[in-house]
Each structure stands twice: as C-alpha cells, then as structure tokens.
C-alpha positions as CSV (number, residue, x, y, z in Angstrom):
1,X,13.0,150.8,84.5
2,X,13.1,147.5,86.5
3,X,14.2,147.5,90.2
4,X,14.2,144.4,92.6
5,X,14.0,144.7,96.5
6,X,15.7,141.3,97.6
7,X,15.8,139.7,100.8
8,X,18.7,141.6,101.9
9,X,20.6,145.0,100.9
10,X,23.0,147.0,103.4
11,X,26.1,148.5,102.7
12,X,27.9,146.0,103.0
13,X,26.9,143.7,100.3
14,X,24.8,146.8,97.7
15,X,26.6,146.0,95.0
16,X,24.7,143.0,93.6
17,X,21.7,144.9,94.1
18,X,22.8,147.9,92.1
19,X,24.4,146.0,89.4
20,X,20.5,144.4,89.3
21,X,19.2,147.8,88.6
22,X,17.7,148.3,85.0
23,X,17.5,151.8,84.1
24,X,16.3,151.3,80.4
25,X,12.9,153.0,79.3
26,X,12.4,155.4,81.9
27,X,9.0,156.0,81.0
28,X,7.5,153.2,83.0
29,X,8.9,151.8,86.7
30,X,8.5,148.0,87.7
31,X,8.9,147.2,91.0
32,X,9.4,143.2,92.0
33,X,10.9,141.8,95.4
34,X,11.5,138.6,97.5
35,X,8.6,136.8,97.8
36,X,9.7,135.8,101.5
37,X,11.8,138.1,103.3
38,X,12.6,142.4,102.6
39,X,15.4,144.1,104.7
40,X,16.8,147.0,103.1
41,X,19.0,149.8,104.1
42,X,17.2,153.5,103.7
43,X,19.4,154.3,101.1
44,X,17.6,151.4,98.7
45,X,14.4,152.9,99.8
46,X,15.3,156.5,98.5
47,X,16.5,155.0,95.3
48,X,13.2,153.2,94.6
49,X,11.5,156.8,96.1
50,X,13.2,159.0,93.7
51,X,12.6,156.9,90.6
52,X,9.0,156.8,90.9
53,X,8.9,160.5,91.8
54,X,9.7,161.1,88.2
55,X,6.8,159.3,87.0
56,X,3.3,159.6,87.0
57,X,1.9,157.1,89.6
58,X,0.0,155.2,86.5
59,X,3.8,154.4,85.1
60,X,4.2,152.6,88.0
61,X,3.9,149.1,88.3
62,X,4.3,147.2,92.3
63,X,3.3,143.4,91.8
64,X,1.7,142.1,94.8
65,X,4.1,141.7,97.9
66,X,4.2,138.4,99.9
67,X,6.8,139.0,102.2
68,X,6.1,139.1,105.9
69,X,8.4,142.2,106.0
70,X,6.5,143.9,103.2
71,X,4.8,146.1,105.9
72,X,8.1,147.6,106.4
73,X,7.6,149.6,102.7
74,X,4.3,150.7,104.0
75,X,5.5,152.5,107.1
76,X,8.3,154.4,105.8
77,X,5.7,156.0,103.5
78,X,6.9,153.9,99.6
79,X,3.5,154.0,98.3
80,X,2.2,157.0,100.2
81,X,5.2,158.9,98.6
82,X,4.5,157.8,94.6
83,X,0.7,157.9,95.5
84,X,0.0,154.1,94.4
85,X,-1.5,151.4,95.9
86,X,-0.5,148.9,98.3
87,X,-2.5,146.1,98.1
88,X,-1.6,145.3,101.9
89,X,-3.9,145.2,104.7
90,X,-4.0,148.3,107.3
91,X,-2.2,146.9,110.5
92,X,-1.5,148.7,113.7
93,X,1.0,151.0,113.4
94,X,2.8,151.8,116.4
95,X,4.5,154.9,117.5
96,X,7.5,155.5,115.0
97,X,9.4,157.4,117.7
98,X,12.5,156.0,118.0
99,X,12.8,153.8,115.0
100,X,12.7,155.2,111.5
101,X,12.0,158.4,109.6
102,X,9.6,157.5,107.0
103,X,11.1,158.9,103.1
104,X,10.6,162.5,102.8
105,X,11.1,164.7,99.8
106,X,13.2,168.1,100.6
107,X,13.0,170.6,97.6
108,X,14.0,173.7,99.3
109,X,15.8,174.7,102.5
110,X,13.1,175.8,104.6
111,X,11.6,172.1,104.2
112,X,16.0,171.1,105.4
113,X,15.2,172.6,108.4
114,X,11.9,172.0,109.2
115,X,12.8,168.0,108.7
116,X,16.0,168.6,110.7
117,X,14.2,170.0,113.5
118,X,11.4,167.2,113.4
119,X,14.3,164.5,113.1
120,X,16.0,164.2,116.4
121,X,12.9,164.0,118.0
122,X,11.8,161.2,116.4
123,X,15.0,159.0,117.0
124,X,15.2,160.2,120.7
125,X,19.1,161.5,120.2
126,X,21.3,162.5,122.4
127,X,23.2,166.0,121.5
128,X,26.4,163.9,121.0
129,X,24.8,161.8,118.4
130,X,22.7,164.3,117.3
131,X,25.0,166.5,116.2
132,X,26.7,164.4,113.5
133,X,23.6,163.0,112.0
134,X,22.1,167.0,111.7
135,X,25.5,168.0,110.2
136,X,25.4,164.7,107.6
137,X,21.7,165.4,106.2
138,X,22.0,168.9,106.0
139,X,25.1,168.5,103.8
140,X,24.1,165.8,101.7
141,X,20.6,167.3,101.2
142,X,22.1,170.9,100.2
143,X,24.5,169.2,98.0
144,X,21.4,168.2,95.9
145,X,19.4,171.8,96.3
146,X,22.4,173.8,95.1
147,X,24.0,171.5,92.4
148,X,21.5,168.7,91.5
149,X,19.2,170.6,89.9
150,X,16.3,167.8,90.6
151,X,13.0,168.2,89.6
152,X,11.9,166.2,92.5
153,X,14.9,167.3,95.3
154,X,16.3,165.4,97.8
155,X,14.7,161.9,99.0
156,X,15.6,161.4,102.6
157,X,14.7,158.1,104.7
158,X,16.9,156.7,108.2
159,X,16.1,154.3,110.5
160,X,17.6,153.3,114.0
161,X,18.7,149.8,114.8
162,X,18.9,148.8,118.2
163,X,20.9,145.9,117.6
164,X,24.0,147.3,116.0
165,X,23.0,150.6,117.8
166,X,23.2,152.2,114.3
167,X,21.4,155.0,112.6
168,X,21.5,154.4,108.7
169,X,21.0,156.8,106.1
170,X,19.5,157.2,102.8
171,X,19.7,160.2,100.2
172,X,18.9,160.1,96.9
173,X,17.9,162.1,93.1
174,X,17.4,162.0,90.1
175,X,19.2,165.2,88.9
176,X,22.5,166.1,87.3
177,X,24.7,163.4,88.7
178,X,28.2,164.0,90.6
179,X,30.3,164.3,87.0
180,X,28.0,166.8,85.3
181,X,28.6,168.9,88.4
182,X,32.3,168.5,89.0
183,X,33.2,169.3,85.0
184,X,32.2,172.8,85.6
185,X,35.1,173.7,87.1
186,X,36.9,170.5,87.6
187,X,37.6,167.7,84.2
188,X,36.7,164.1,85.2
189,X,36.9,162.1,82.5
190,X,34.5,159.2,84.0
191,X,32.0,158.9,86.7
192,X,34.4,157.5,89.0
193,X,37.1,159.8,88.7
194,X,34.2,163.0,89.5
195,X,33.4,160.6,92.6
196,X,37.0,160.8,93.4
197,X,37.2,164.6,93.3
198,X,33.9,165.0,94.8
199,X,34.9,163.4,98.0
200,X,38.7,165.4,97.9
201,X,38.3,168.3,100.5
202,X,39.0,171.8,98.4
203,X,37.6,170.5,95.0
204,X,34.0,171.9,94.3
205,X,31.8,172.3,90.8
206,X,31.3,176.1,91.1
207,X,35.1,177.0,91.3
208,X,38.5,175.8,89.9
209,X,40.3,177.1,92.8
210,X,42.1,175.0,95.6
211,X,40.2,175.2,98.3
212,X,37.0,176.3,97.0
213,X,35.2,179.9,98.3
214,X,34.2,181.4,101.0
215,X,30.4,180.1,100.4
216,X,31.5,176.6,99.1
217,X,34.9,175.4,100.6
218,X,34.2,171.9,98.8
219,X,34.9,169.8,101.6
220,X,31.1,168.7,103.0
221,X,31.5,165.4,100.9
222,X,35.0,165.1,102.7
223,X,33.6,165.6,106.5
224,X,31.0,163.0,105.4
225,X,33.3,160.8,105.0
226,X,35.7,161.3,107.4
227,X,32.8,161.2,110.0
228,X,32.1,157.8,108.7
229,X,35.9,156.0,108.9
230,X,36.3,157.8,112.3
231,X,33.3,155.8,113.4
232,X,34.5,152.7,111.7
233,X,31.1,152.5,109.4
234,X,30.1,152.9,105.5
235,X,29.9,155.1,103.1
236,X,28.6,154.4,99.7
237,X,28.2,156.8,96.8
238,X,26.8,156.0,93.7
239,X,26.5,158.2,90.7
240,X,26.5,157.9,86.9
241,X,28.1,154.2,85.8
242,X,30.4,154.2,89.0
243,X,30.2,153.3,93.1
244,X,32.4,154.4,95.6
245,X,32.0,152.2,99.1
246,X,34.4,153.2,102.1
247,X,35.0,150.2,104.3
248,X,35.3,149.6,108.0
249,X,38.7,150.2,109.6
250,X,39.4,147.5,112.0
251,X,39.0,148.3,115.4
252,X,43.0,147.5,116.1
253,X,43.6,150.3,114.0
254,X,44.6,154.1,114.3
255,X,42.2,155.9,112.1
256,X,44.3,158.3,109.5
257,X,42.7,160.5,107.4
258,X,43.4,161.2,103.7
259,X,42.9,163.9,101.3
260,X,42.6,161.3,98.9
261,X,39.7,159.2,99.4
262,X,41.4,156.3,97.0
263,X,44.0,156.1,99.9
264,X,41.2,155.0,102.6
265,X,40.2,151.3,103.2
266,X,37.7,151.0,100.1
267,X,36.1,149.0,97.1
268,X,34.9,151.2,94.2
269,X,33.0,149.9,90.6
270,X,32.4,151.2,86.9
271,X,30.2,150.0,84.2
272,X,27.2,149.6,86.7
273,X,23.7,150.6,85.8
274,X,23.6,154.3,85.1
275,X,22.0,156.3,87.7
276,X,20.9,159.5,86.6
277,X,21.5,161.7,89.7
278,X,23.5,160.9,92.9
279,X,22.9,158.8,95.7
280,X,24.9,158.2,99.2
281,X,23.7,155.7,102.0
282,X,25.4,156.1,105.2
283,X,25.8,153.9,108.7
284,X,26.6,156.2,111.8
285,X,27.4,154.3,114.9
286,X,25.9,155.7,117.9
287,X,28.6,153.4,120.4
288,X,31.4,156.2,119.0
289,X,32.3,158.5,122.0
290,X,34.8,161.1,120.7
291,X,33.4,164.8,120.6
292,X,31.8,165.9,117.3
293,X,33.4,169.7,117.6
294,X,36.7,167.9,118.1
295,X,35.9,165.7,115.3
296,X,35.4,168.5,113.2
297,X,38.3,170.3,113.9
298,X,40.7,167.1,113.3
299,X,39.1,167.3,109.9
300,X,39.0,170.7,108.8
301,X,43.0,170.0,109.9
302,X,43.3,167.2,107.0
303,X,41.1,169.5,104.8
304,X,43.8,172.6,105.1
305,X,46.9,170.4,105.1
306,X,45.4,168.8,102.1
307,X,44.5,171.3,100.2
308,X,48.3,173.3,100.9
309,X,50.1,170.2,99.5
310,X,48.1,170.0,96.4
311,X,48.7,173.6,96.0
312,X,52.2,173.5,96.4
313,X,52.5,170.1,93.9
314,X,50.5,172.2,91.4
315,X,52.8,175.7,91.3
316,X,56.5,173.8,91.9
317,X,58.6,174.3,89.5
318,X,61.7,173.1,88.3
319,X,64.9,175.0,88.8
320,X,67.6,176.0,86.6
321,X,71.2,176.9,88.0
C-alpha cells in the first residue's frame, strides 16, 4: 500500500487525495509526503493510523520528512501509534490543551468512555459545544465496535482551529466496510448505494425493519449528519470504492432536513481506491448557537416522519373498485 500526505487535505478538497491512495499489496505500507509543507485534516491522519495498525511496524516504510510542518505527525502520536521511527529531532512540546487530541485507538467501550471523558478537557469546551462533539465520537466509534468487526478498532484523532473556530474530526478502520454491514439486512448493490442507506434514519445492518429496534434505531449516521448541515460544515464518508461528501449550505439559506441524504447539498464518487473498512472526517463549527437537545429533537422529528412515509410507500397498495 502507497499513501501520500500532500501539502494540503481538508474536506473540502479530499478527493484527490483519496483517489491517490494505493491499496494494492497490503503486506507492506509506504508512506511519502510534501517535501515542503503538511496540513491535513484528522481524518487523513486516522486513515494513515489504521493502515499501519494492520501491519507489523517492520512493513512499514516513512521516508525521511522535510517539511517544516512534519512535527505536526509527531505530536498527534503517527509514529508513536505504529511504533516506528521518526527520524525528527525532539522539540519542545507545549501543552496540548486546547489544540488537538493526538490519534487514539478505541477497541472496546470502556476505552469510548474513558477517551470521552479525557476529551473535553483537553479542548477546553464549553457544555454547548461539548455536547455535540461527545454525541458525534461516541456514535461513530460504536458504529465500528458493534458492526466493524476490526482487528484494530476505532482510530480517533481531532484538532481545534482557532481560526475558523472549528473542531475537526477523524475516525477510521480497517474492518468490514459500510456494504458488508448493510447487506445483512439491507441489499446494496454497490458501495455507494450502502453509503446511501447507511446515512437514511430507520435503516440498520442487524434488522430489515423500518425503523430499526429498540437497541439500534439506525439513525446515529443520520444525526451525524444532520448535526453537520445544521452547522453548515462537512461530512465525508468513505467506504469500499465510493465517497459520500455533504456540502455547506449557504448561510442565506433555511436548513431542511432530508431522510434521503442524496437530497442534501452534496458530491458523492465511485471507482475510488478500495478502502477496506469505513472512514468519516467531520468539521463541527463551534460559532453555531442553537441548543443541542433542541437540535436533537428537530432531528429525531425528520427521523420519525421519515421513516412513516417510507413505511407507508412500502405497504400502499393499489385498489380495485
């Protein structure tokens, strides 16, 4: 596997940076980037974390970084993670607190809430803010405990940037993938389309029913993203061959949600490099001042009404007189 850090990857502009990924012989990973400038979004971090994780750290290969930025890797804990060597110079490391959490691997749910806990601290949140970001990893993380089935978990990394005022998100794995999942009780025919469902609230893997169960109401994915285009930000999921990106609703705009995530403001891609697993990068914008718990219940509104009209489109049936 070959994987290039370039000088720049958000949200925004990922794709040329996934479509860069080589996933072929997965029995050694080689790790290049720019010689002059790094600035990546957590989510590329995870991706890079959870590939070496399946490899011995002597099937890794990092060449030699030249970057200025390339301390960056160092702090959020790349090499310390896949136990290989840096070849950079020890600096002084200031205080963390604030900025970044450095990538952590989650394998069972006492380590979700010990990281949880440990998390708000570190970014200095206020409950407001705090709130949607503990609701976000927790779901995305237990999505991967209780369906991913990855050897290695969940790889977590954020990072706070005063300038926009953002917090963005990475999660990654290398298990099962979104389509794998989804065909258990749901057929997708391509990546893309189990995307599709994945992110539709009342559609999960481990029932066929509308709505989901009591345990798994299959609309986490859903709140995710409708967290995410009531804040105006990203979303990005990328799983198997396909990428789904939710774009930013302009700010003119009255935000409408949709059961159908196809109907939202979005770009979506197929035939990319297969990613065996799932990952999902995130941008929450702290400047957003509407209430969480009323957030949430103008969701769970769209995820009732949504699932009611597919019901009803499913059982109609046509009359005779």
């Amino acid at each position: 596997m070959k994987i290039h850090l370039p000088n720049s990857a958000f949200l925004g502009n990922i794709d040329p940076f996934l479509r860069g990924f080589n996933p072929q012989n997965r029995s050694k990973l080689e790790i290049t980037a720019n010689k002059k400038w790094i600035s990546l979004h957590p989510m590329v971090l995870s991706m890079v974390a959870a590939l070496g994780l399946s490899l011995k750290p002597e099937q890794i290969y990092c060449e030699k970084l030249e970057a200025a930025s390339k301390h960056y890797l160092k702090r959020m804990g790349l090499f310390k993670l896949l136990k290989i060597r840096s070849g950079i110079k020890p600096i002084h490391e200031h205080e963390p607190a604030g900025r970044f959490i450095p990538l952590t691997k989650i394998t069972n749910s006492a380590e979700l809430t010990n990281f949880i806990t440990e998390m708000v601290p570190l970014l200095h949140l206020e409950p407001k803010h705090a709130a949607p970001l503990k609701y976000v990893i927790s779901e995305l993380v237990r999505n991967v405990l209780e369906h991913a089935q990855s050897k290695t978990g969940a790889i977590v990394s954020a990072q706070y940037y005063k300038k926009s005022n953002t917090i963005r998100i990475g999660v990654a794995d290398a298990g099962l993938g979104i389509k794998y999942t989804i065909n258990q009780s749901h057929p997708a025919s391509t990546h893309l389309e189990a995307i599709r469902l994945a992110l539709t609230p009342g559609i999960t893997g481990t029932t066929w029913k509308e709505g989901g169960t009591e345990l798994n109401a299959g609309a986490g994915l859903f709140f995710i993203k409708s967290i995410a285009k009531t804040n105006r930000d990203f979303l990005v999921v990328y799983s198997g061959d396909a990428l789904y990106k939710l774009l930013k609703s302009p700010p003119t705009k009255t935000i409408k949600l949709f059961g159908d995530p196809f109907q939202d403001k979005h770009s979506h891609g197929e035939n990319l490099p297969f990613w065996q697993g799932t990952v999902v990068g995130m941008d929450i914008s702290l400047k957003a001042t509407e209430e969480f718990t009323s957030l949430l219940d103008l969701i769970w509104e769209t995820v009732i009404k949504s699932v009611k009209e597919r019901k009803k489109a499913r059982y109609r049936r046509a009359r005779f007189i």
